[in-house]
C-alpha positions in Angstrom: 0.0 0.0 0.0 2.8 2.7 1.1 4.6 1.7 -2.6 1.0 2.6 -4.4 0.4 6.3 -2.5 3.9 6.6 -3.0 3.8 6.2 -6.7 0.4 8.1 -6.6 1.7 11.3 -5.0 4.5 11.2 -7.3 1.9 11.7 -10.7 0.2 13.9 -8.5 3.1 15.9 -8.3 4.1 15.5 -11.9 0.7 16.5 -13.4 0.3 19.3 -11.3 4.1 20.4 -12.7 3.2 19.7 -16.0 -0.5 21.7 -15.5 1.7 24.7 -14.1 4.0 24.6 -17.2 0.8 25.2 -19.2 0.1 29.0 -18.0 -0.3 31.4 -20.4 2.2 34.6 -21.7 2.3 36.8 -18.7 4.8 39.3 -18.3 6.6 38.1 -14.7 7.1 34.6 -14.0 4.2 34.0 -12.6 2.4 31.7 -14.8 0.1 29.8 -12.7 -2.1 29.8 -9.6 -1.2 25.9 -8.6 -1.2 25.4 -5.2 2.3 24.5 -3.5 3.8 21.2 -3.8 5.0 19.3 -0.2 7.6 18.1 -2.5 11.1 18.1 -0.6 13.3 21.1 -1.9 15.3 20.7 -4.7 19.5 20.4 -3.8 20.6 23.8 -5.4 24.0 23.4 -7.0 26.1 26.4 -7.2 26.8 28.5 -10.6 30.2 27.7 -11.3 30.3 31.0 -14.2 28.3 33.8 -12.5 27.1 36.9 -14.3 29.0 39.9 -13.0 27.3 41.2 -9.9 26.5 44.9 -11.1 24.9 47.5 -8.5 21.6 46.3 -6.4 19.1 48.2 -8.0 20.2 48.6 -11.4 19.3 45.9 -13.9 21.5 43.1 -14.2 23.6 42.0 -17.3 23.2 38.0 -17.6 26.0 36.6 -19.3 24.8 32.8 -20.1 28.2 30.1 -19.0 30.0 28.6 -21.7 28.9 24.8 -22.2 26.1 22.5 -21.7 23.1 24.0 -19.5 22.7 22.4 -16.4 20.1 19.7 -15.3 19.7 20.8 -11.6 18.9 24.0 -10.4 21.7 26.1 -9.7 21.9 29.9 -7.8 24.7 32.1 -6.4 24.7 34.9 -4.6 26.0 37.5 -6.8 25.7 40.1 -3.6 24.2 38.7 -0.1 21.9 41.2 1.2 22.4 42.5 5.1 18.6 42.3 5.9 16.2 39.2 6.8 16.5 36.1 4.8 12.9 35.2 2.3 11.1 31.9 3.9 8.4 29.9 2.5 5.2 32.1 3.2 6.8 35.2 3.2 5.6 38.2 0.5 8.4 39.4 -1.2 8.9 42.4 -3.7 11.6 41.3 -6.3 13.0 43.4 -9.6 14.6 40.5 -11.8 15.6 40.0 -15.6 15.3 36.7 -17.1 17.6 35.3 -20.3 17.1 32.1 -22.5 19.9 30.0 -21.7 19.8 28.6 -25.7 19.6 31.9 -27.5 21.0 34.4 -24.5 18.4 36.9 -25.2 16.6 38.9 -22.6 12.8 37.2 -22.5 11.6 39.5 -20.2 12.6 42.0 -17.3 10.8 44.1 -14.4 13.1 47.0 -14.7 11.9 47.9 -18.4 8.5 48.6 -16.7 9.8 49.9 -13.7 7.7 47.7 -11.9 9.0 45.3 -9.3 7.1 41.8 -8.6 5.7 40.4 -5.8 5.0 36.8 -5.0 4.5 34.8 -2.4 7.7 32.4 -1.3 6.5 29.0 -1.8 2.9 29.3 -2.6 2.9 27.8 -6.1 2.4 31.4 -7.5 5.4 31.5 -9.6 7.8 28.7 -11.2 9.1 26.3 -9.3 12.9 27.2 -9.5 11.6 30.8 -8.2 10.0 29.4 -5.0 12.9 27.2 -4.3 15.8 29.7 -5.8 14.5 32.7 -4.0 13.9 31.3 -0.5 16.8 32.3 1.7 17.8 35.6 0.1 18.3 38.3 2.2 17.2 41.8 1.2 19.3 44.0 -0.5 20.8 40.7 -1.9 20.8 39.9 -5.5 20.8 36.4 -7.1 21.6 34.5 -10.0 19.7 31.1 -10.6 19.7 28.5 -13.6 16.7 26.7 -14.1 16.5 23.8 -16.2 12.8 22.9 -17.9 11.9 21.1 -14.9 12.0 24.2 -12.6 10.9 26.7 -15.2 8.4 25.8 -17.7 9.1 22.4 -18.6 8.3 21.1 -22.5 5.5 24.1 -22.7 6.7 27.2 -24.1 4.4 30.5 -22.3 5.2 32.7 -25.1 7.9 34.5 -27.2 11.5 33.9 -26.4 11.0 30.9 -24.0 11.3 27.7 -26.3 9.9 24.4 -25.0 12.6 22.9 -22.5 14.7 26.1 -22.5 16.7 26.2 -19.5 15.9 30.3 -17.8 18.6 32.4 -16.0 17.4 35.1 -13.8 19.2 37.5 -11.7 16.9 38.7 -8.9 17.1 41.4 -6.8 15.1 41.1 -3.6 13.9 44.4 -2.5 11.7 43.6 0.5 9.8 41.8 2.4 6.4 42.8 3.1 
């Protein structure tokens, strides 16, 4: 019985990844009102080729590494922040730029409408590699994180310049939380 609700919760888990995938365009990463998974969190693996860190609160340049993308969900802290570290349930306000790891082009950005984002740490309210890549940031701090399809949108593309199992890099800047 515990190998049958084992293998149960795991489709559970994957359909409701590969129903979050399905969102439409939108112009933040949010995609998707699924509710959170109890999944365990992801082991985050360190960017080995970071973007240069630039100034908090100027947008970022994302300089995609050289080589193969990677197949695990990767972050660094490009600068740590000084105030209190994001936990699952907090609201946080975030100014970000994300870049196709497979063409390197800029897919979308909160700077250009000089409008930070806010989400919900953990709630199912953005991508998955958001929820687990941003937990843990402290504000002021600014983040670089590689997500492969899996943590991003998976084999759905939500519009122009994310192609179906793109891997996403996003350098975040976590301005507060609320």
């Amino acid at each position: 019985m515990t190998r049958v609700r084992t293998w149960s919760l795991v489709l559970l888990a994957a359909s409701g990844l590969g129903l979050a995938a399905c969102g439409s365009s939108s112009s933040s990463p949010s995609t998707t009102s699924a509710p959170a998974t109890t999944a365990a969190p992801a082991v985050i693996g360190t960017i080995a080729d970071p973007s240069p860190a630039g100034t908090f609160g100027t947008q970022p340049t994302i300089t995609v590494p050289p080589g193969a993308p990677p197949t695990q969900l990767e972050s660094k802290d490009l600068i740590v922040g000084t105030g209190p570290a994001a936990k699952a349930g907090d609201k946080v306000t975030v100014q970000y730029v994300g870049v196709a790891y497979s063409t390197g082009k800029v897919f979308d950005a909160s700077w250009t409408r000089s409008q930070p984002f806010e989400f919900t740490v953990g709630a199912g309210q953005v991508i998955t590699g958001w929820d687990q890549g941003v937990a843990g940031m402290q504000v002021g701090g600014r983040r670089e994180l590689i997500l492969p399809p899996s943590y991003g949108y998976g084999a759905t593309s939500p519009g122009p310049g994310i192609a179906k199992n793109d891997t996403l890099i996003f350098i975040v800047d976590l301005l507060k939380i609320n």
